[in-house]
GUGU-666478 format. One record per residue: residue number from 1; residue in three letters; x, y, z of N, C-alpha, C in turn. Coordinates in Angstrom, 2 decimals, always signed. Each point is the difference from the previous one (the first is absolute). Example, Ala and Ser with C-alpha at 12.3 -4.5 7.8 and 13.67 -1.06 7.14 Angstrom:
BEGIN
   num   residu     neast    nnorth       nup    caeast   canorth      caup     ceast    cnorth       cup
     1      ala    +13.19     -5.69     +7.80     -0.89     +1.19     +0.00     +0.90     +1.20     +0.00
     2      ser     -0.35     +1.05     -0.72     +0.82     +1.19     +0.06     -0.77     +1.09     +0.73
END
This chain:
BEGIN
   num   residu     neast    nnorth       nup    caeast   canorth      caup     ceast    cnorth       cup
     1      unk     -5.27    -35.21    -60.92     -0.82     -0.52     +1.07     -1.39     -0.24     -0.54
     2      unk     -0.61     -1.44     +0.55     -1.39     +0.14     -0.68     -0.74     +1.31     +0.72
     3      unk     -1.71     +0.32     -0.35     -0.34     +1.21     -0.04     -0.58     -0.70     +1.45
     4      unk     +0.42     +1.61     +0.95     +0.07     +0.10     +1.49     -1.60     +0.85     -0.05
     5      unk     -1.05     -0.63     +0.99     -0.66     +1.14     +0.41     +0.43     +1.15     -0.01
     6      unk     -0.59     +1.35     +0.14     +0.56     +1.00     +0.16     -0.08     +0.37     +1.45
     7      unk     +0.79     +0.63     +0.43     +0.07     +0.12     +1.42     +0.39     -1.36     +1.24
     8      unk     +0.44     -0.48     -0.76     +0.33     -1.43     +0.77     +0.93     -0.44     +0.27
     9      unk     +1.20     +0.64     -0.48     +1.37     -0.46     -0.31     +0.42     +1.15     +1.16
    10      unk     +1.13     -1.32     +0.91     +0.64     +0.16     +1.41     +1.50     +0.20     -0.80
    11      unk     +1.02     +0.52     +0.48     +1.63     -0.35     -0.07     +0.75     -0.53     +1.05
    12      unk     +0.27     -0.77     +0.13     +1.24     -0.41     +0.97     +1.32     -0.01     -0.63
    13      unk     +1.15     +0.69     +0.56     +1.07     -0.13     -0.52     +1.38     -0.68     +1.21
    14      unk     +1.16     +0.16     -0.83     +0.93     -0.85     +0.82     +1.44     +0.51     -0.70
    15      unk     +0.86     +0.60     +1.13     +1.06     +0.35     -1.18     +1.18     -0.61     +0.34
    16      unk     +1.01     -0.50     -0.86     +1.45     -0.65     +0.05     +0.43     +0.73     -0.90
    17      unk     +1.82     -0.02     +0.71     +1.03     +0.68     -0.21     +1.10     -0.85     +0.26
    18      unk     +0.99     +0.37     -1.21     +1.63     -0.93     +0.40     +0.64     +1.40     -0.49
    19      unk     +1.29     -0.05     +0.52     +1.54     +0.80     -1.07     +0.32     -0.92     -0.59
    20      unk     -0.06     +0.12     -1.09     +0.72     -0.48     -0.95     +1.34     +0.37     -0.44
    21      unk     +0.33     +1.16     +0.42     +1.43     +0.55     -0.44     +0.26     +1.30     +0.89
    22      unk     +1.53     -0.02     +0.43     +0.46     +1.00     +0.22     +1.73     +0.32     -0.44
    23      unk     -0.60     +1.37     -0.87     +1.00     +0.67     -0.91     +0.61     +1.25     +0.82
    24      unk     +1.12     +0.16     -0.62     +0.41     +1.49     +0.66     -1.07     +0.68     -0.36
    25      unk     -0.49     +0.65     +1.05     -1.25     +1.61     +0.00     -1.46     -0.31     -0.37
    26      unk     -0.14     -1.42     +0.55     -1.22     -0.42     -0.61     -0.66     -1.32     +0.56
    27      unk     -1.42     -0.48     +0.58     -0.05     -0.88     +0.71     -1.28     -0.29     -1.50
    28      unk     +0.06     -1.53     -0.38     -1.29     -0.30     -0.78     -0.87     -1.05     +0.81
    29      unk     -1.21     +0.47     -0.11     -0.79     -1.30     +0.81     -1.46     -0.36     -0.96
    30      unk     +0.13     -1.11     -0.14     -1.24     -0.47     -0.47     -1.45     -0.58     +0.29
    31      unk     -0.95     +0.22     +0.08     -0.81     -0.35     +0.36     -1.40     -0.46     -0.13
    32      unk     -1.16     -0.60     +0.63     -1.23     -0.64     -0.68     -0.91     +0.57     +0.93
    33      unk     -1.08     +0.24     -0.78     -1.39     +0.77     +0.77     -1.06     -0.82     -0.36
    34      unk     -0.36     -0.70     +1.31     -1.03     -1.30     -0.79     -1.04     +0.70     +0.54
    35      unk     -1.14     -0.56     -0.71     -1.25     +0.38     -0.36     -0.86     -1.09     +0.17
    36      unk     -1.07     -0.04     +1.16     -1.58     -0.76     +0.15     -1.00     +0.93     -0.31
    37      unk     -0.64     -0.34     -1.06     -1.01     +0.70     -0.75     -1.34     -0.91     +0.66
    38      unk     -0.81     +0.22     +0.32     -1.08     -0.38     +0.60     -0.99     +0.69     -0.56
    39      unk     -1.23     -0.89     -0.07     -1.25     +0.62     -1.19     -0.61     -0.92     -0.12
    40      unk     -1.69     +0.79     +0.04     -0.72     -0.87     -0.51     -0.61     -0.15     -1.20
    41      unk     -0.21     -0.52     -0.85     -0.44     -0.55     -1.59     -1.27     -0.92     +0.23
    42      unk     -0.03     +0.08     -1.66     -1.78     -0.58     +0.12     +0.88     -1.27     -0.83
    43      unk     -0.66     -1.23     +0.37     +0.34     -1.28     -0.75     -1.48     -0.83     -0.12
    44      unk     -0.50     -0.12     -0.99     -1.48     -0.23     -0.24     -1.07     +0.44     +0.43
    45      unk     +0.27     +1.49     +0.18     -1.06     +0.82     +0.48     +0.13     +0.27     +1.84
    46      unk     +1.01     -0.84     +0.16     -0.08     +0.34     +1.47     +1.51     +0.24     +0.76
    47      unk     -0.21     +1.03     +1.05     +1.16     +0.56     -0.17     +1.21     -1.07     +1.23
    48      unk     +1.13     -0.25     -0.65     +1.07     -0.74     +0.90     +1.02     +1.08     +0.29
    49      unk     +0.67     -0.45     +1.19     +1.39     +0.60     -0.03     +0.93     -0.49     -0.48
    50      unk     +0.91     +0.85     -0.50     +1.30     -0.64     -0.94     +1.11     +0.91     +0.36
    51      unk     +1.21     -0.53     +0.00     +0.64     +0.53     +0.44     +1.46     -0.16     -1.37
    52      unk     +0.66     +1.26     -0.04     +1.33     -0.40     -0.86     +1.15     +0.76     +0.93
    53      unk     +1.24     -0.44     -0.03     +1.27     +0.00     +0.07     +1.24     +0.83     -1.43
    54      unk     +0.27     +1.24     +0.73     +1.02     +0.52     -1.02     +0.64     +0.56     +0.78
    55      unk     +1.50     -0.36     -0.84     +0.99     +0.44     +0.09     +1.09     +0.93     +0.29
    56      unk     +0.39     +1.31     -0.20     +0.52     +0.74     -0.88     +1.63     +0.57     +0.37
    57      unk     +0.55     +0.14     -0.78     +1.50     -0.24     +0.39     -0.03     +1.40     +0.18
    58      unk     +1.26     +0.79     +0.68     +0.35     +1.33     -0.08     +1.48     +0.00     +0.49
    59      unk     +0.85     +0.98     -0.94     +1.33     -0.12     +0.44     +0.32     +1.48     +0.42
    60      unk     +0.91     +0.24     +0.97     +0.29     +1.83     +0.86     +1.54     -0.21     -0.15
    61      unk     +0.50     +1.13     +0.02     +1.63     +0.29     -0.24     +0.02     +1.23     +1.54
    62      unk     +1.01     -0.53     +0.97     +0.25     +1.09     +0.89     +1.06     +0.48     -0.37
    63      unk     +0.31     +1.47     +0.12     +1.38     +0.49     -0.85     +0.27     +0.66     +1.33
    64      unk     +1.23     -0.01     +0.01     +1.11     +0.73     +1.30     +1.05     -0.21     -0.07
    65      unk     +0.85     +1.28     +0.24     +1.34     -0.11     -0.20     +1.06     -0.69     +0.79
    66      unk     -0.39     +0.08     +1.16     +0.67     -1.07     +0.72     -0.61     -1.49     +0.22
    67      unk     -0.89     -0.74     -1.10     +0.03     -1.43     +0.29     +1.38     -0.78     -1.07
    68      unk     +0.21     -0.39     +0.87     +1.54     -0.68     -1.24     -0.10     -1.91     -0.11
    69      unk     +0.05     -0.02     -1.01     -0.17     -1.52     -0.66     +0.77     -0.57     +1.17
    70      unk     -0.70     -1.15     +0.70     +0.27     -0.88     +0.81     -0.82     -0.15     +1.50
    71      unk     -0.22     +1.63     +0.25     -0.43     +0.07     +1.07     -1.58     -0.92     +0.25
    72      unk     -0.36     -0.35     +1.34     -1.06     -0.61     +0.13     -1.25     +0.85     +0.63
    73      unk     -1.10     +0.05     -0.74     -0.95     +0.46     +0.29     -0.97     -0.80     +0.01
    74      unk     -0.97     +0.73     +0.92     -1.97     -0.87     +0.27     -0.78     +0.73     -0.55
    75      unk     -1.07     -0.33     -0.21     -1.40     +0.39     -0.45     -0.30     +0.54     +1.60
    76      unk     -0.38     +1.11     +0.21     -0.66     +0.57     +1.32     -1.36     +0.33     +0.18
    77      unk     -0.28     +0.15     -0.94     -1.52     +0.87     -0.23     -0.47     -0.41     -1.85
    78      unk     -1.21     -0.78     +0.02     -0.44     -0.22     -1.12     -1.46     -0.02     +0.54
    79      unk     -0.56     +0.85     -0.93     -1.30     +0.08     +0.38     -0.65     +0.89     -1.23
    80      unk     -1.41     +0.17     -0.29     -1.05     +0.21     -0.79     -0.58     +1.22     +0.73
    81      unk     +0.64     +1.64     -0.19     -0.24     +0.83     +0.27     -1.11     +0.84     -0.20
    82      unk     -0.38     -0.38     -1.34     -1.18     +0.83     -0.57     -0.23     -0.84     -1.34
    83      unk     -1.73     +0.09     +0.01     -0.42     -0.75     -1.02     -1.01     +1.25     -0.91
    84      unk     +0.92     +0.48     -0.86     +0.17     +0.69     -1.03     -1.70     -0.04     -0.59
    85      unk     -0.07     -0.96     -0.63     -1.88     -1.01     -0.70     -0.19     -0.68     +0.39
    86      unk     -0.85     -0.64     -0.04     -0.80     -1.13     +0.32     -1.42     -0.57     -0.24
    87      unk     +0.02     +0.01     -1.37     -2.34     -0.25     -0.17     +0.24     -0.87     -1.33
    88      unk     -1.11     -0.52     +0.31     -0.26     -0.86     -1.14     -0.19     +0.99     -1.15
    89      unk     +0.25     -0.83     -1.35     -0.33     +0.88     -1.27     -0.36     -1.22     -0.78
    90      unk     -0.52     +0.49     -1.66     -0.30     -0.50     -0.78     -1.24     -0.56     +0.19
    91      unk     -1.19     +0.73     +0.27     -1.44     -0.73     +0.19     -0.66     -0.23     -1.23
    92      unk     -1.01     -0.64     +0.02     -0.77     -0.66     -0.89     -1.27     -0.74     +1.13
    93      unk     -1.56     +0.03     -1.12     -0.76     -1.14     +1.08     +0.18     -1.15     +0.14
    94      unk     -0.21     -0.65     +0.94     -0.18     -1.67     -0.52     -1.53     -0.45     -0.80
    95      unk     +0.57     -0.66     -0.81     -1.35     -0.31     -1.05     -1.16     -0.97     +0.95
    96      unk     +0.39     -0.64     +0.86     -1.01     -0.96     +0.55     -0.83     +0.59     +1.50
    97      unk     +0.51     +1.46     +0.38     -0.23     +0.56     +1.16     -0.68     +1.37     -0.25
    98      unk     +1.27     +0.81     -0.75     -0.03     +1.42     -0.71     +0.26     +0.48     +1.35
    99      unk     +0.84     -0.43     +0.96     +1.01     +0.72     +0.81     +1.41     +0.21     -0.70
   100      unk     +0.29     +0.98     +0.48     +1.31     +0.69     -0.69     +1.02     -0.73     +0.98
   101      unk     +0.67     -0.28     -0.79     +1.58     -0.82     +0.51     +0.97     +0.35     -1.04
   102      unk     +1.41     +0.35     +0.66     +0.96     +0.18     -0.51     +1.10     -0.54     -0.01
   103      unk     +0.68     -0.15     -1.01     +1.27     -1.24     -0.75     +1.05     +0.30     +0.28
   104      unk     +0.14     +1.47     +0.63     +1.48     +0.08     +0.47     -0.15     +1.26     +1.36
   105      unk     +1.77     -0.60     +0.49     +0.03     +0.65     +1.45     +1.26     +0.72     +0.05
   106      unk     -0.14     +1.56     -0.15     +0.99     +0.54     -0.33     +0.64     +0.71     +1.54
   107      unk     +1.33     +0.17     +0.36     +0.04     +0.45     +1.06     +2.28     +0.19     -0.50
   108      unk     +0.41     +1.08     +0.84     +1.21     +0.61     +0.32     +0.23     +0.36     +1.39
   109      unk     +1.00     -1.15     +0.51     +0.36     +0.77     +1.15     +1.56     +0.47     +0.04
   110      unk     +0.15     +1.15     +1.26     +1.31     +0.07     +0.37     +1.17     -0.97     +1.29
   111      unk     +0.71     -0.33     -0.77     +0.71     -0.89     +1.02     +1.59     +0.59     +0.83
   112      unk     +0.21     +0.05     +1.34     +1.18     +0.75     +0.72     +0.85     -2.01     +0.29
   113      unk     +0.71     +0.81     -0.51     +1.54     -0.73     +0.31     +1.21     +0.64     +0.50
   114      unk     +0.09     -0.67     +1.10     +1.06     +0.79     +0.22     +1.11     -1.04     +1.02
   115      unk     +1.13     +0.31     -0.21     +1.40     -0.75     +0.39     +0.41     +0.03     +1.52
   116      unk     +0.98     -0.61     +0.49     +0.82     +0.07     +1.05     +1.28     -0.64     -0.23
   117      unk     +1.19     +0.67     +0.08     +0.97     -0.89     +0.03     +0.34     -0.89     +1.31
   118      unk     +0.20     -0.85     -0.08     +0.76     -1.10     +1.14     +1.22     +0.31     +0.08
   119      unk     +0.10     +0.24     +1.49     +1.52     +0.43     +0.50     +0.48     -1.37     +0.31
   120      unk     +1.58     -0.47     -0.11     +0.40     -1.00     +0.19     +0.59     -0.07     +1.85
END
């Protein structure tokens, strides 16, 4: 990310989920945790907002003994339970200000998934 003011940087997130597979004793689902990074930066001495977009994939395995290859299941509950970090890192000044801004935005969250089977 270019270098974010410090203290400036917002998160918005957004989460998707599919199954991708279901095995005897085991549901796999895959999924994307997008990311609006919002921040302001200095661009010729004066500060703009800029904004970046990321990604990040994450894959979960539900294990149980009674799901058996074929059966049909939903996504019931997907959601962003707890956000583990979250702060900017990697500071340095800016040479044209000598405000401190930092180049990266480190953060871990926890994500709940959880199933329902569809009764026919």
């Amino acid at each position: 990310m270019p270098s974010a003011i410090v203290g400036s940087t917002t998160v918005e997130k957004i989460l998707s989920a599919d199954i991708v597979k279901v095995c005897d004793g085991v549901v796999v689902i895959c999924g994307i945790l997008k990311k609006k990074l919002k921040y302001q930066m200095f661009s010729n001495g004066n500060r703009v907002n800029n904004e970046l977009v990321d990604e990040v994939p994450f894959n979960c395995l539900i294990d149980r003994e009674d799901i058996k290859s074929g059966d049909d299941f939903r996504i019931s509950v997907l959601e962003i339970i707890c956000e583990v970090t979250g702060s900017e890192a990697n500071f340095a000044s800016n040479k044209e200000t000598d405000d401190t801004v930092a180049f990266r935005y480190v953060e871990k969250d926890v994500i709940k998934v959880c199933i329902e089977k569809n009764e026919a």
